[in-house]
KEKE-3310 file (N, C-alpha, C; in steps of 0.2 Angstrom, whole numbers, plus 5000, padded with zeros to 4 digits):
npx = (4919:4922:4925:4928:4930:4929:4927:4932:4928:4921:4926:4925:4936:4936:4945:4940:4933:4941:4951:4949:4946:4933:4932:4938:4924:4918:4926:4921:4913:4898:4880:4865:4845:4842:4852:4859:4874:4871:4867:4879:4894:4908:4923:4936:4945:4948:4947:4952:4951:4957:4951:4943:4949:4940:4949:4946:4949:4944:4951:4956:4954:4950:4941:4955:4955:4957:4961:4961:4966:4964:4968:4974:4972:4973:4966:4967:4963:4972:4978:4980:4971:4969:4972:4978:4987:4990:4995:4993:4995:4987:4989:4982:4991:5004:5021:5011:5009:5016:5010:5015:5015:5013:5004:4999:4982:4979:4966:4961:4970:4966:4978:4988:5001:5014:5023:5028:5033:5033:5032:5038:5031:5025:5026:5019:5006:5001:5001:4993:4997:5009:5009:5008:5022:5027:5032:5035:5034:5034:5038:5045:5051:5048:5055:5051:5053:5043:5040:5030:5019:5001:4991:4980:4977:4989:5003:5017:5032:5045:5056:5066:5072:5076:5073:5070:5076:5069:5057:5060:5051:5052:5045:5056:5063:5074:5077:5082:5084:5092:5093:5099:5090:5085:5075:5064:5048:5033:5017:5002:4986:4975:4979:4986:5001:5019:5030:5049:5064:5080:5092:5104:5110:5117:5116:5117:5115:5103:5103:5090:5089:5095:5098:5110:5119:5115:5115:5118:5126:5129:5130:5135:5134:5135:5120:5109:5093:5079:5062:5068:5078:5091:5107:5124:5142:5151:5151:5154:5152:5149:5151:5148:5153:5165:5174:5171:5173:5158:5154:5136:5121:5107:5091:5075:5062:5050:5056:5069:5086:5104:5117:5134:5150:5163:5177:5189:5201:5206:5207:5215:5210:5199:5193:5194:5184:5174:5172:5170:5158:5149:5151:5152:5165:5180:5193:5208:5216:5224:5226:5233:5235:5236:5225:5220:5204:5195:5177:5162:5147:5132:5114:5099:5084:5068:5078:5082:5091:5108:5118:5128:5146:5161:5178:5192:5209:5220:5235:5246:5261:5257:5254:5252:5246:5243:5236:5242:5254:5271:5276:5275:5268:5277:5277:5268:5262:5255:5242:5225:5212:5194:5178:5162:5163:5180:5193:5210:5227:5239:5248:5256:5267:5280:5286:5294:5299)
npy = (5003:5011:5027:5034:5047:5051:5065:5068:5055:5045:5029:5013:5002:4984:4972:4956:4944:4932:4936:4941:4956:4968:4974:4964:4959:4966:4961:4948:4937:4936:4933:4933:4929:4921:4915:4919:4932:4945:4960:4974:4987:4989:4996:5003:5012:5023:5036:5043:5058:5068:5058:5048:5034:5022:5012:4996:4981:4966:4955:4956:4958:4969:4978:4983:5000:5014:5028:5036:5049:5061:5055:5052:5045:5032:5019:5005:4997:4979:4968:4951:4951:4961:4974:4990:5001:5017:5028:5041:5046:5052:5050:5053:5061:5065:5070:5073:5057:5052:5043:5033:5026:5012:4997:4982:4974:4957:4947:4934:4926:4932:4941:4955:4965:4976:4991:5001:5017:5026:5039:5046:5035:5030:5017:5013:5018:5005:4997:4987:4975:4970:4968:4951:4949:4953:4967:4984:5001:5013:5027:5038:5037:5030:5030:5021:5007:4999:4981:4973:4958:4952:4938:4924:4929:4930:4939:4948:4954:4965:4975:4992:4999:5015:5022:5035:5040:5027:5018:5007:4995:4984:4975:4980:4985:4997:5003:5014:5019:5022:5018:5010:4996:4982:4970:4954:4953:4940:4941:4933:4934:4924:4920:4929:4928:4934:4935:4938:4943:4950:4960:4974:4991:4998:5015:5024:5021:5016:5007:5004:5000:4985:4978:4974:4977:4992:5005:5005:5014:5023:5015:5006:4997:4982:4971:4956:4950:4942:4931:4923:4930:4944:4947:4951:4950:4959:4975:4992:4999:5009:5004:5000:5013:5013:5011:5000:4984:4973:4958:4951:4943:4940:4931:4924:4931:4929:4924:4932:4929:4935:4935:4939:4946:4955:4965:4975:4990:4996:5009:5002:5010:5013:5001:4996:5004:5000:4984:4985:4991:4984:4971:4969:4970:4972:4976:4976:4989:5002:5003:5006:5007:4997:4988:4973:4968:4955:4949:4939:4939:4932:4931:4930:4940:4949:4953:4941:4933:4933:4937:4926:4929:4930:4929:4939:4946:4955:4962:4974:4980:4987:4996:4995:4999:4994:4992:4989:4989:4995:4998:5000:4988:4985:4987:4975:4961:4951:4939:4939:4929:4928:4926:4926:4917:4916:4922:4922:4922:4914:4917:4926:4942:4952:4965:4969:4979)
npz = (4769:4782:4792:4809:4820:4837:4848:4865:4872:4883:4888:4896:4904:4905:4914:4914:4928:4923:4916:4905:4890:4892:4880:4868:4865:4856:4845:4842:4830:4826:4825:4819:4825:4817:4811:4801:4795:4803:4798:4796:4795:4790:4798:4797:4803:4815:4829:4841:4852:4865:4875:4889:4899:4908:4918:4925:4937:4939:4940:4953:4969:4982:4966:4955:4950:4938:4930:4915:4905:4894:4883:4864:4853:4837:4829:4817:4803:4800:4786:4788:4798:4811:4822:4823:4833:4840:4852:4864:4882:4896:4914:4928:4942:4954:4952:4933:4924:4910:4897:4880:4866:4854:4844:4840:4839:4838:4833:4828:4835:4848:4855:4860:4857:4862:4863:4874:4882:4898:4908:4924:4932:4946:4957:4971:4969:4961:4969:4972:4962:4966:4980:4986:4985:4998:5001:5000:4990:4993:4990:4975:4957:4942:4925:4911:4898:4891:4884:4877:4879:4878:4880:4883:4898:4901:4906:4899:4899:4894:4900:4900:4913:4920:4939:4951:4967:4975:4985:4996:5004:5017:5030:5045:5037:5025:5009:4999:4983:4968:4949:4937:4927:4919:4914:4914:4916:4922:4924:4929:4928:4931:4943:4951:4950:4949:4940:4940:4932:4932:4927:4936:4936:4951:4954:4965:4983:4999:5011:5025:5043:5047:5058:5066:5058:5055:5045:5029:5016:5003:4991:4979:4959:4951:4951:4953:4950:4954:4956:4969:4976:4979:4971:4971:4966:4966:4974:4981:4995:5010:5027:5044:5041:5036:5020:5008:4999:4991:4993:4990:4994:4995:5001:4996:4998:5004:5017:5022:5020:5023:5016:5016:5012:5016:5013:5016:5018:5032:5045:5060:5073:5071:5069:5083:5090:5083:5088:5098:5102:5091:5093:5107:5115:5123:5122:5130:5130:5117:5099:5084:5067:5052:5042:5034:5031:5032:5030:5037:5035:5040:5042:5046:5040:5046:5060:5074:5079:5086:5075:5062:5062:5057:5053:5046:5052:5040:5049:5047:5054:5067:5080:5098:5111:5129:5142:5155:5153:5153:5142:5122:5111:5097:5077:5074:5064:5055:5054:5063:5068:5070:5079:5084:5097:5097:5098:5089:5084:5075:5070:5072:5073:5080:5091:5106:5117)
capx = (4924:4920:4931:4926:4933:4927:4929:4933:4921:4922:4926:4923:4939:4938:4949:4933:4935:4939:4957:4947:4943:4927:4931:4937:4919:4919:4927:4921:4907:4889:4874:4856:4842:4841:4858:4864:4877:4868:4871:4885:4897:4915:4925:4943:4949:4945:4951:4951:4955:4953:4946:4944:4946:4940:4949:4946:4952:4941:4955:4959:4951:4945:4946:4959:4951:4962:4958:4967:4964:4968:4971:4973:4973:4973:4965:4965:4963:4979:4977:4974:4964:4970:4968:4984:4985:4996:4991:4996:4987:4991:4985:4981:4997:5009:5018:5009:5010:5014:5010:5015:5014:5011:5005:4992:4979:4978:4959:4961:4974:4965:4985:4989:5007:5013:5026:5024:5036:5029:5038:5036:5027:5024:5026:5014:4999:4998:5005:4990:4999:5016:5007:5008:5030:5027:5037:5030:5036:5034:5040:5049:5049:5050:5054:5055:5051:5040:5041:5023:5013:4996:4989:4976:4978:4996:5006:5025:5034:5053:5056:5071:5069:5077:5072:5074:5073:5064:5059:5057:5049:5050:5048:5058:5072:5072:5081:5081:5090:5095:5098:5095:5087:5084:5068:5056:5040:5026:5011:4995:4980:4972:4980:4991:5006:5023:5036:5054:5071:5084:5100:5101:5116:5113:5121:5116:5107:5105:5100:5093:5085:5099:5102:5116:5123:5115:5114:5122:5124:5134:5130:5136:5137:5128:5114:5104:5087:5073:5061:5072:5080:5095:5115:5129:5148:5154:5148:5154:5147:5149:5148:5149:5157:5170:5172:5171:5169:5157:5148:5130:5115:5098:5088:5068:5059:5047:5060:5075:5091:5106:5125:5137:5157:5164:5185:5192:5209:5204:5211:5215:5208:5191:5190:5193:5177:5165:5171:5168:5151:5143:5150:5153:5170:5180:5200:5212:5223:5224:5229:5235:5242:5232:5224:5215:5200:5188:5172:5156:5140:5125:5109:5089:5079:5073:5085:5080:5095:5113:5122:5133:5150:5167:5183:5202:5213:5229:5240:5251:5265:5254:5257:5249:5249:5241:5233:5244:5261:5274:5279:5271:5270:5277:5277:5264:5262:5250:5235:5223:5205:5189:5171:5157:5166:5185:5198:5214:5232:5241:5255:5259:5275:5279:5293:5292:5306)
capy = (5005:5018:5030:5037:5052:5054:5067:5067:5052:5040:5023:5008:4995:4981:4965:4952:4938:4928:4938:4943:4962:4968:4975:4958:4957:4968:4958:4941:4936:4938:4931:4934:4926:4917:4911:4924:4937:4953:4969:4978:4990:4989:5000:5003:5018:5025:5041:5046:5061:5071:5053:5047:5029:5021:5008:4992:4975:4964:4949:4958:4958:4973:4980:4990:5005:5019:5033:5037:5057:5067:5048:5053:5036:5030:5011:5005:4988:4976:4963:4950:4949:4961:4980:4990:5007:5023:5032:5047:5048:5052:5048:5060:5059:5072:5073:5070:5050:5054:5037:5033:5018:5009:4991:4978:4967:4950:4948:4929:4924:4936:4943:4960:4965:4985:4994:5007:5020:5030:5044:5050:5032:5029:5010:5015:5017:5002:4992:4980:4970:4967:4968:4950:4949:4956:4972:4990:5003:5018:5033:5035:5037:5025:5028:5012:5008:4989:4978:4969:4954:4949:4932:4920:4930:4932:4946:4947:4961:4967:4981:4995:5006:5019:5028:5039:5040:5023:5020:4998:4994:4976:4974:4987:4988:5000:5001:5020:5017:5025:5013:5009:4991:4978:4964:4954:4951:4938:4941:4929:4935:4921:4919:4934:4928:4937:4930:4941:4942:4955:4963:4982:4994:5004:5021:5025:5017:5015:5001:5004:4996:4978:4980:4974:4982:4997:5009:5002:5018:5024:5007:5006:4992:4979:4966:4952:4948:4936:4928:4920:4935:4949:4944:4953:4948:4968:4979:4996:5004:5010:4997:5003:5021:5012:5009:4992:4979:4966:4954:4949:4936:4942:4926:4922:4938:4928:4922:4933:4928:4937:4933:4946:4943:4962:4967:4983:4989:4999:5008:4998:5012:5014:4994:4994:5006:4996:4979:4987:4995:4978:4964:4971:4966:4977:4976:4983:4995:5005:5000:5010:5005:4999:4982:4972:4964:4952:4949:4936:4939:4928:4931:4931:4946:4952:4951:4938:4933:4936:4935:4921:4933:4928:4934:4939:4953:4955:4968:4977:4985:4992:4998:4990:5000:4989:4996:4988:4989:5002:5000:4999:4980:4987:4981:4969:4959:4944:4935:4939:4926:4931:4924:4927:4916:4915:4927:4920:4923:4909:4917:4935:4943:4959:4969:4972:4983)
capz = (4774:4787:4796:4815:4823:4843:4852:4870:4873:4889:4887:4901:4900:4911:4913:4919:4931:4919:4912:4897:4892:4888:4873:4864:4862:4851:4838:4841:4827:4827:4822:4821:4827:4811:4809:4796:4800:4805:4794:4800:4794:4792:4800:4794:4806:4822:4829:4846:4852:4873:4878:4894:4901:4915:4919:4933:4932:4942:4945:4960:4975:4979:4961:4955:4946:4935:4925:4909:4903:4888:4879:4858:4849:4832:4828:4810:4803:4795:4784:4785:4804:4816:4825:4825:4836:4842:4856:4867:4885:4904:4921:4934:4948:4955:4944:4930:4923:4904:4892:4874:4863:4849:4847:4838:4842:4834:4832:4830:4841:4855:4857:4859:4858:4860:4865:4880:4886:4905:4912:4929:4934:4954:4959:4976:4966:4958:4975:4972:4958:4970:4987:4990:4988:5005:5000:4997:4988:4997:4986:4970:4952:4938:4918:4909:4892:4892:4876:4881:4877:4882:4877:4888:4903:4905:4903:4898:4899:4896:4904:4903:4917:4928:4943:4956:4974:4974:4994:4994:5013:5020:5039:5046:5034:5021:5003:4996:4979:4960:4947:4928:4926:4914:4919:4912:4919:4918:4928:4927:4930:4933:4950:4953:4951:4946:4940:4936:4933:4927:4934:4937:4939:4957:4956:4974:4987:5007:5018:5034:5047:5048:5066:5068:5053:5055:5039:5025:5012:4999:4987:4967:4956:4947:4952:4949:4955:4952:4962:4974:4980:4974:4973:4967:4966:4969:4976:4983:5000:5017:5030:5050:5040:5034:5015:5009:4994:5000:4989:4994:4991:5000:4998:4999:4999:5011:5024:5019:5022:5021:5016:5016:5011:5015:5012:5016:5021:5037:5053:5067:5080:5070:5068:5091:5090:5082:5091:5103:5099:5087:5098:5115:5113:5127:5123:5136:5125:5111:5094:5079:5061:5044:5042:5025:5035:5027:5036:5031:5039:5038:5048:5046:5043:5052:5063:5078:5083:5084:5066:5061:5062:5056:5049:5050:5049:5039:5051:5045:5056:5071:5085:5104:5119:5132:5148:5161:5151:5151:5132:5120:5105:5090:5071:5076:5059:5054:5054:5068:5067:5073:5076:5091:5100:5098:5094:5090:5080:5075:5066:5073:5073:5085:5092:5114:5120)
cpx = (4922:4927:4926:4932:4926:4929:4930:4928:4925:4921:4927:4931:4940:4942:4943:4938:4940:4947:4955:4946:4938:4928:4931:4931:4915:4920:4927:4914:4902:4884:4868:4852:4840:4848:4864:4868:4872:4872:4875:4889:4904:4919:4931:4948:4946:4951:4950:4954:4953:4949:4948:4944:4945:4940:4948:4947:4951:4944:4956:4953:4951:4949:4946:4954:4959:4959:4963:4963:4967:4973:4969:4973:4970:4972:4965:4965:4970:4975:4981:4969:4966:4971:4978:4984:4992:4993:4998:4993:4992:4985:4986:4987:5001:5017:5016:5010:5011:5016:5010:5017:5010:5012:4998:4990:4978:4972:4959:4963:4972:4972:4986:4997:5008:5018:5025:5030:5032:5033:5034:5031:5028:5022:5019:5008:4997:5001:5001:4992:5005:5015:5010:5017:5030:5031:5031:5036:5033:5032:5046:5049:5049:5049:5055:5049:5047:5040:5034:5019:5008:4992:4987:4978:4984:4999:5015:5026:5042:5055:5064:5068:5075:5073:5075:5072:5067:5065:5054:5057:5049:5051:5050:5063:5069:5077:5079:5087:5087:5097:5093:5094:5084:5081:5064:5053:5034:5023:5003:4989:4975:4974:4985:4997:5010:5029:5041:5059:5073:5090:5100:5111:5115:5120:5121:5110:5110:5100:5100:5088:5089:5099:5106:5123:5124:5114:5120:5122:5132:5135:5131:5138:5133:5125:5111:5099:5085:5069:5062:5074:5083:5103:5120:5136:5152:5149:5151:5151:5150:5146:5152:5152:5162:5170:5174:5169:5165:5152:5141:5126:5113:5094:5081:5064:5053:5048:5068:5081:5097:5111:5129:5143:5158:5173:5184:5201:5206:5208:5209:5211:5200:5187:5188:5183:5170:5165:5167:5160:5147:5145:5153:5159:5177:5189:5204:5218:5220:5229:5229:5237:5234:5230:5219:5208:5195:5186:5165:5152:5133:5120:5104:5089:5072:5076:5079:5084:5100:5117:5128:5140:5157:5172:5191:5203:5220:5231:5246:5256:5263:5258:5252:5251:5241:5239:5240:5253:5263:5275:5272:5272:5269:5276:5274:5261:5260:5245:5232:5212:5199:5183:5167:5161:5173:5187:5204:5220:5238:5248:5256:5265:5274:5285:5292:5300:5312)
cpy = (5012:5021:5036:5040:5054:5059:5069:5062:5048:5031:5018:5004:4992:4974:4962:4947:4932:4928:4938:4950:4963:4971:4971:4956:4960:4966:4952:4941:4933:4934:4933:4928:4917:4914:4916:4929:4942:4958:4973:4981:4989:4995:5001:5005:5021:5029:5044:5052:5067:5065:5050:5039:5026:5016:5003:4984:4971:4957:4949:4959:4965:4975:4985:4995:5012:5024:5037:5042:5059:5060:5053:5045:5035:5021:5014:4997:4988:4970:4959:4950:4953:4970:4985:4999:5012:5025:5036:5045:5049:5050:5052:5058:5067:5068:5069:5063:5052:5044:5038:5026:5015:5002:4987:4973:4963:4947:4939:4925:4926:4938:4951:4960:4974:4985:5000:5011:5025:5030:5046:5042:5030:5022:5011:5013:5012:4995:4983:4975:4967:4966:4959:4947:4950:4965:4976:4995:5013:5025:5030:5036:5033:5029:5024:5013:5000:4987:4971:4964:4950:4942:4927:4920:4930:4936:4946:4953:4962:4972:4985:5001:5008:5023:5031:5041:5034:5021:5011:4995:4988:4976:4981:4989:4990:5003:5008:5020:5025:5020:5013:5001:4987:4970:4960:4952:4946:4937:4935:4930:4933:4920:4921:4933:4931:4936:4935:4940:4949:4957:4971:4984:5001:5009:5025:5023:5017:5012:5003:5000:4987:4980:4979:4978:4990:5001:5010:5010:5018:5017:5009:4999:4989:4972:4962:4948:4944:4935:4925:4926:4941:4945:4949:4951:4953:4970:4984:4999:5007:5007:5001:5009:5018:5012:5001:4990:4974:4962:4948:4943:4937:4933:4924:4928:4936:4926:4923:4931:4931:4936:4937:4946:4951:4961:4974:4984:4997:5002:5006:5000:5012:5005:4990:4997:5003:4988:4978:4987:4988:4971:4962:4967:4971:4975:4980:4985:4998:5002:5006:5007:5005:4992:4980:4967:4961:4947:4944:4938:4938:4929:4932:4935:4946:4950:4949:4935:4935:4934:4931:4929:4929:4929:4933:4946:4951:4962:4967:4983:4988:4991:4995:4993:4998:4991:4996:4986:4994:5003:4997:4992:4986:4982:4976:4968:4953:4944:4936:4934:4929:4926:4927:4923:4914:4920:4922:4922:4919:4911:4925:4934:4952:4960:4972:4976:4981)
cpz = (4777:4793:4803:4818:4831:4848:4859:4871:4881:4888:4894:4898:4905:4910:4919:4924:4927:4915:4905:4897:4888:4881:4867:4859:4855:4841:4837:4837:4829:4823:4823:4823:4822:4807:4805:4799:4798:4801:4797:4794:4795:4793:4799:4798:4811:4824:4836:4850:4861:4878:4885:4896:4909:4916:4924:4929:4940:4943:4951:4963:4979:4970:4960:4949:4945:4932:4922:4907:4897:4881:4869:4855:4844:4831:4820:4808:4798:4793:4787:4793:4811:4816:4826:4829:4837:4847:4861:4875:4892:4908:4926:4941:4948:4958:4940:4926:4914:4899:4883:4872:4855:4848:4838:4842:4838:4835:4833:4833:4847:4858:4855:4862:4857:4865:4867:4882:4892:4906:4917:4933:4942:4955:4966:4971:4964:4963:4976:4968:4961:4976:4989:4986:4994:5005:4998:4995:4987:4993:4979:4963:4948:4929:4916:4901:4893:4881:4881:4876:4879:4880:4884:4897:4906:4900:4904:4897:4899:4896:4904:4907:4922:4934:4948:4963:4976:4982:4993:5001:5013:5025:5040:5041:5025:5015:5000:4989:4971:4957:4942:4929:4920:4915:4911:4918:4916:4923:4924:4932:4933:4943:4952:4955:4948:4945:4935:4936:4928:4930:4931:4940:4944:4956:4963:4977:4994:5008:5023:5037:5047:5054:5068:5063:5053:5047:5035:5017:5008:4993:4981:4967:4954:4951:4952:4953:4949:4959:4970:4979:4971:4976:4970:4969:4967:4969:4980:4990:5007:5020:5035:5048:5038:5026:5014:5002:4996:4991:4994:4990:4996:4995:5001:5002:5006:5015:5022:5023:5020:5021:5014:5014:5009:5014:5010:5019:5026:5042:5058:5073:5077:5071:5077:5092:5089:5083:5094:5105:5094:5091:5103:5118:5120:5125:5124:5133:5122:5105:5087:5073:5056:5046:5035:5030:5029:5030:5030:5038:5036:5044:5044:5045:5042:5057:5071:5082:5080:5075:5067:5057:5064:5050:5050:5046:5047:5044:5048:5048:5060:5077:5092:5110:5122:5139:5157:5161:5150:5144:5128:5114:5098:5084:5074:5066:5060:5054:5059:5064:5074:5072:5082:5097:5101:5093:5094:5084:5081:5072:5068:5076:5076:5088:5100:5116:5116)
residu = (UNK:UNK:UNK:UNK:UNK:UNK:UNK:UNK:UNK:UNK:UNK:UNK:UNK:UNK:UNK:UNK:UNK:UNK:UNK:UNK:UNK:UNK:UNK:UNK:UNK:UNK:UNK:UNK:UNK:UNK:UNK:UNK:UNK:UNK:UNK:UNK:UNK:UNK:UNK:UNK:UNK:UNK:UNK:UNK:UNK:UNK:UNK:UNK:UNK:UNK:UNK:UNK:UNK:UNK:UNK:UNK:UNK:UNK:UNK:UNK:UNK:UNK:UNK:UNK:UNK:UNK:UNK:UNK:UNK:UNK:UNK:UNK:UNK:UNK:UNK:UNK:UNK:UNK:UNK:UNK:UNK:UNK:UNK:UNK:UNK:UNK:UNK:UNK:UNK:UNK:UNK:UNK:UNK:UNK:UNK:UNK:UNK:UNK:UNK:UNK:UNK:UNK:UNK:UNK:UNK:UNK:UNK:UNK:UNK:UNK:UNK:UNK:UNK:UNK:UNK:UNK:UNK:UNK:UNK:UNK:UNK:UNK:UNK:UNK:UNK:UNK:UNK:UNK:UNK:UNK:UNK:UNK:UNK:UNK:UNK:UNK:UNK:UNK:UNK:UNK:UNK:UNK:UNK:UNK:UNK:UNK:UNK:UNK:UNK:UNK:UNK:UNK:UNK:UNK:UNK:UNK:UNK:UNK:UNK:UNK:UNK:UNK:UNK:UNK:UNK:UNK:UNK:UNK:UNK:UNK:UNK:UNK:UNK:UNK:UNK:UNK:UNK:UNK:UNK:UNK:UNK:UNK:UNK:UNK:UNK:UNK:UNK:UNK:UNK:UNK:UNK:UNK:UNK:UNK:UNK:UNK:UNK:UNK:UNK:UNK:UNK:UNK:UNK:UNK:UNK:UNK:UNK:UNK:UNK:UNK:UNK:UNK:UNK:UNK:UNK:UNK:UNK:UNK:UNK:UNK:UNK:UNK:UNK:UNK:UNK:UNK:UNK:UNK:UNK:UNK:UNK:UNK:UNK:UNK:UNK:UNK:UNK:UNK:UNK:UNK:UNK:UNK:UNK:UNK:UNK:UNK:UNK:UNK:UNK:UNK:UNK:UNK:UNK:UNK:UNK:UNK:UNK:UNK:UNK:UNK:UNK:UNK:UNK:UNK:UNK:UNK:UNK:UNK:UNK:UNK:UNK:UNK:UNK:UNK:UNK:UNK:UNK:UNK:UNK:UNK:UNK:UNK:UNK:UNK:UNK:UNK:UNK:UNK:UNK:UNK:UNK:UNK:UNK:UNK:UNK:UNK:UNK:UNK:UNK:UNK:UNK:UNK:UNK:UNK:UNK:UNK:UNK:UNK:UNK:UNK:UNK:UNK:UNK:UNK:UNK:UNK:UNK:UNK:UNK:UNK:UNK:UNK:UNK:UNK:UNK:UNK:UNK:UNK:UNK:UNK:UNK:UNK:UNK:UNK:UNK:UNK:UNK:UNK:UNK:UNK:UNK:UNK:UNK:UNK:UNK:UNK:UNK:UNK:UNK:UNK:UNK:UNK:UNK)
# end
């Protein structure tokens, strides 16, 4: 049994065509020319210490290349057939990418399992593993902790992660969020597909670019994605500067669809404003009082045509002065229906002179 201490050295680590790495080769047995095993040395411990790696991972087209700095790491053998490590290391980014982890490889299974925490990691950088979701990931922080296993070229992963200021680009419309998270992940290598799910609680976030919506901010609450889309049942935010509960379903990250189910209890003159202003809606008065409104909107994005828009307002006790009337319609109470095209109120109750 032999024990090796390196220090700073430079190590090559590639993931081949193939979703193999070159180092496995390492510890696949040998022969000589003559059939017998070849002389060799067992090695027990391995000690690495200021080492550099230079990662590339030749699944991808072009390939991705990394460089791992100031890596400390300990290998040692476990009975009965398998490599077990600790390691320290960073990656050069601003700010710095700091990594820590400990893990084994399982020599005859070819399985490595290892648990990773990275702070300060930047989603941008490594945009070519998520590039074809159709989404980018602009700016933005990530901690998260992975509970990881690799085996015949796929990778599983369970992920808690926060970050912060995270900027998520699709088309024009753009998602600036805050939020803690809880995922798995299984990518394959062979044919770069990625496959997740988890649900996440947003403590701030902003949607812009819906056009007809406009800039949706001020978001809390909790979420649940996957490949198909994201959904939630509550949700808090600012919709047209109103506040609002609204529950969503984004659906088809490659031909999204958006379903929207908002309730507020709003004012009347602010709700004339943005008739006015989203569905060029022009009614000859003014209106005052309180109202509980609850609105659905379904449309495509990007936005191509008009949005499927419909609704109703509870009133409550307003007021109705009317351009071409002396008096004014008091206590106006009931149901008022709404869509793109019909407005209507089938049971209102009012007070004229």
């Amino acid at each position: 049994f032999s024990f090796i201490s390196l220090k700073c050295p430079e190590i090559f680590l590639q993931i081949r065509k193939d979703a193999t790495f070159n180092l496995q080769d390492l510890f696949a047995p040998k022969t000589s020319r003559s059939g017998k095993p070849p002389f060799s040395i067992l090695v027990s411990k391995v000690k690495l210490s200021g080492a550099s790696i230079h990662f590339q991972d030749d699944t991808l087209s072009p390939p991705f290349n990394k460089i791992i700095e100031n890596l400390n790491l300990n290998l040692y053998l476990s009975a009965p057939a398998s490599v077990k490590f600790k390691l320290k290391a960073e990656i050069p980014s601003q700010p710095l990418i700091n990594i820590e982890g400990s893990g084994e490889f399982k020599i005859l299974q070819q399985q490595i399992r290892a648990k990773v925490s990275l702070q300060n990691f930047p989603p941008r950088e490594f945009l070519a593993y998520y590039q074809n979701l159709g989404i980018d990931i602009t700016g933005g922080l990530i901690n998260c902790f992975l509970d990881l296993e690799f085996k015949k070229g796929i990778l599983n992963a369970n992920l808690s992660v926060q970050n912060k200021n995270l900027n998520i680009v699709r088309d024009n419309i753009k998602a600036l969020l805050d939020s803690d998270i809880g995922a798995n992940l299984q990518y394959n290598l062979q044919d770069k597909q990625l496959k997740f799910s988890g649900k996440g609680a947003i403590n701030n976030a902003v949607i812009q670019g819906l056009e007809f919506v406009g800039e949706i901010n001020g978001i809390k609450g909790a979420v649940s994605f996957d490949n198909s889309g994201v959904s939630s049942d509550k949700l808090s935010a600012n919709v047209f500067g109103m506040p609002v509960e609204a529950k969503i379903n984004l659906s088809d990250f490659n031909n999204p669809s958006l379903n929207m189910d908002i309730a507020s209890t709003l004012s009347l003159s602010n709700l004339q404003g943005i008739i006015k202003d989203k569905f060029k809606l022009v009614f000859p008065g003014n209106i005052k009082g309180e109202a509980n409104l609850s609105l659905n909107i379904k449309t495509k994005i990007p936005l191509v045509q008009t949005p499927q828009v419909n609704g109703y307002l509870d009133i409550l006790n307003a007021i109705l002065k009317l351009e071409k009337f002396a008096s004014p319609i008091e206590n106006i109470n009931g149901r008022v229906e709404f869509s793109q095209e019909l407005l209507k109120w089938p049971k209102l109750n009012f007070k004229y002179l």
